[in-house]
C-alpha positions, 0 to 999 in steps of 0.5 A: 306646611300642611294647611287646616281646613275651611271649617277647622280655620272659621271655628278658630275664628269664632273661639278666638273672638269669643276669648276676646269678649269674655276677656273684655267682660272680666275687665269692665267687672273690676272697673273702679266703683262710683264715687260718693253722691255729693252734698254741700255743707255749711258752718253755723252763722252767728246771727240776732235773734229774739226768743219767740213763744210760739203757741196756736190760739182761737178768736174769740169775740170781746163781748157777746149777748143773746138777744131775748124777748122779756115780756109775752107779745107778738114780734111785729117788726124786725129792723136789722138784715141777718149777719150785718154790722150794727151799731150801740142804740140801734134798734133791732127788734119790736114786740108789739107794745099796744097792750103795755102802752094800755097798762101804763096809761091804766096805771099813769090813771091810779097814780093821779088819783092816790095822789089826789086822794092822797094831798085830800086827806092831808089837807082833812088831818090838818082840819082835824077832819079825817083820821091819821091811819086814813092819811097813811092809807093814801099814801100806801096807795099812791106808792103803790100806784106810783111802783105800779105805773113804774113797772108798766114803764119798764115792760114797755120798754122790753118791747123795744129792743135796741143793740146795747153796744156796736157790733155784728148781729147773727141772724134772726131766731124768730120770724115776724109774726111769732108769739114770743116772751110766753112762758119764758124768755126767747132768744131773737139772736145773737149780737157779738162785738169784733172790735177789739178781737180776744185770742185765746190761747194756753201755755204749758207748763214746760214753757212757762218754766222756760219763761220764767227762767229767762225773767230771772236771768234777766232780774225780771220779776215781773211782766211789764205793763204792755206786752205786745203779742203778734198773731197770724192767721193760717194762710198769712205769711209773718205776724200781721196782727198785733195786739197785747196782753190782756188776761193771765189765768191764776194757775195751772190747769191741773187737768190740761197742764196749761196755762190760759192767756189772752192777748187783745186785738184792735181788729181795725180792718175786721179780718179775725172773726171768731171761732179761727185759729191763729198762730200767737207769738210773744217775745220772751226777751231782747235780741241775742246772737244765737247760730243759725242755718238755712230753714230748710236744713232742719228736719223733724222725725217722730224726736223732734227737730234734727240736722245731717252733719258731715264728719272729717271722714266724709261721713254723714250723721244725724243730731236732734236739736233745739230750734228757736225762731225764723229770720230770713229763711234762716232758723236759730238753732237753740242747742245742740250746735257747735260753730265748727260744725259742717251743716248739709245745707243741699243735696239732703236727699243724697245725705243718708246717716251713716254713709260716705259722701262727696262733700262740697263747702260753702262760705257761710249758711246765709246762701239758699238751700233745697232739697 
């Protein structure tokens, strides 16, 4: 037999090992496809829940005055320190009372005198010594007097400017030293009390329609006498504050469409200043069983609130509902959930509306869930 030579056997060689890796290629090219990312879904649990209307509110300070100079004079003492807590009768302010104290002695003066002016000409009329229009006279003056010696006392006591009721003062408007009360009043400062704490806060009409459904349904026909409500501030977690209704507006605001409410707060520890906002709920009925998934199974898109659900096919989808309050880390679903229903509880970012996942079940919604 005739044998090849060296070059033609190397390049057989190279032609046969470049078949096998082409080969190879083509073999990984039609290997099987990833399966489906996987998720883990979870029934509804049916769990009590009490019915919330959650709305945001302000504080706001239960009484509030403004501390004014009534009378002209030169503010000569100033006994409070600006921001602190005083309390009902303290005294706050001094405007300098000389020349009032000079008027109501100038007035105290003409007074004794119409009077004994006065008691004279009676004595006279009795004596058939003096004339009845004399008498009645003397006894213009004397009330006179009398009105006079009065409105003196009064201004005096302008100068003296007490807290008319416990609370925390602002600071001072006007130093010592300053003219005030000339040609009109001037404010000193601001005096608000904190115990108790209004909220204020509105309902729309959309929710007071729900209220009063849920009182008809009930055979309710109107609010009891103590309504508690539960406030939050924005960095609290839960409802720490509780109060109870105070105020309800007549009607609707036809401008806003809501309806303002009031709830008053104890504030014993004095942590609602006013001007915060706060989150306000109140019970709109007793507990009832409603189905609940984990909290953080529930998104919101621009829709509302919404859940992926998983079919019988593997496929994921996307349904808005209606949620209700949140206990435990689980939230209640209002509407728009069935029990049988297959809830992606983890794995929510793999869960994409519409494709195929790999589905792992779990016993109940009451176990943690992330993303």
């Amino acid at each position: 037999m005739k044998r090849a030579p060296p070059g033609d056997r190397g390049a057989a060689v190279l032609a046969a090992a470049l078949a096998g890796a082409l080969a190879a290629c083509g073999g990984a090219g039609k290997g099987a496809a990833p399966p489906p990312p996987p998720v883990t879904v979870a029934r509804p649990q049916l769990l009590e829940f009490r019915d919330y209307l959650e709305v945001t509110g302000n504080t706001a300070a239960s009484r509030t005055v403004n501390l004014v100079a009534r009378v002209q004079g030169y503010l000569r003492k100033i006994y409070f320190r600006d921001g602190s807590l005083v309390k009902a009768g303290e005294p706050l302010f001094l405007i300098e009372p000389d020349s009032y104290q000079a008027t109501v002695k100038l007035n105290e003066a003409q007074l004794h005198q119409a009077q004994a002016e006065f008691e004279r000409q009676k004595r006279l009329i009795e004596a058939n010594a003096t004339s009845k229009s004399s008498v009645e006279n003397w006894q213009s003056q004397r009330d006179a007097a009398a009105a006079n010696t009065e409105l003196a006392q009064l201004n005096l006591s302008y100068t003296h400017i007490s807290a008319p009721f416990s609370g925390r003062i602002g600071r001072r408007q006007v130093d010592e030293g300053n003219l005030v009360g000339n040609g009109g009043a001037t404010q000193l400062a601001t005096l608000e009390q904190l115990k108790p704490m209004y909220v204020y806060f509105n309902v729309n009409e959309r929710d007071l329609l729900r209220v009063r459904q849920q009182m008809a349904e009930r055979h309710v026909t109107k609010l009891p006498d103590v309504v508690p409500v539960e406030a939050a501030l924005q960095t609290d977690s839960g409802y720490p504050y509780q109060g109870t209704l105070d105020f309800v507006d007549t009607g609707v605001n036809t401008s806003s469409g809501t309806l303002q409410v009031r709830a008053t707060f104890p504030n014993d520890n004095g942590a609602l200043l006013p001007g915060l906002f706060v989150k306000v709920r109140i019970a709109t009925g007793p507990p009832r069983p409603m189905l609940a998934v984990p909290d953080v199974a529930v998104g919101h898109d621009q829709a509302g609130p919404y859940v992926l659900l998983v079919d019988a096919q593997s496929q994921v989808s996307q349904r808005h509902v209606q949620i209700g309050a949140v206990l435990n880390g689980m939230r209640a679903i209002t509407h728009g959930l069935a029990a049988d229903d297959r809830v992606v509880v983890d794995g929510l970012l793999n869960a994409a509306p519409g494709n195929r996942v790999t589905v792992v079940e779990r016993a109940g919604a009451s176990a943690a869930a992330g993303r």
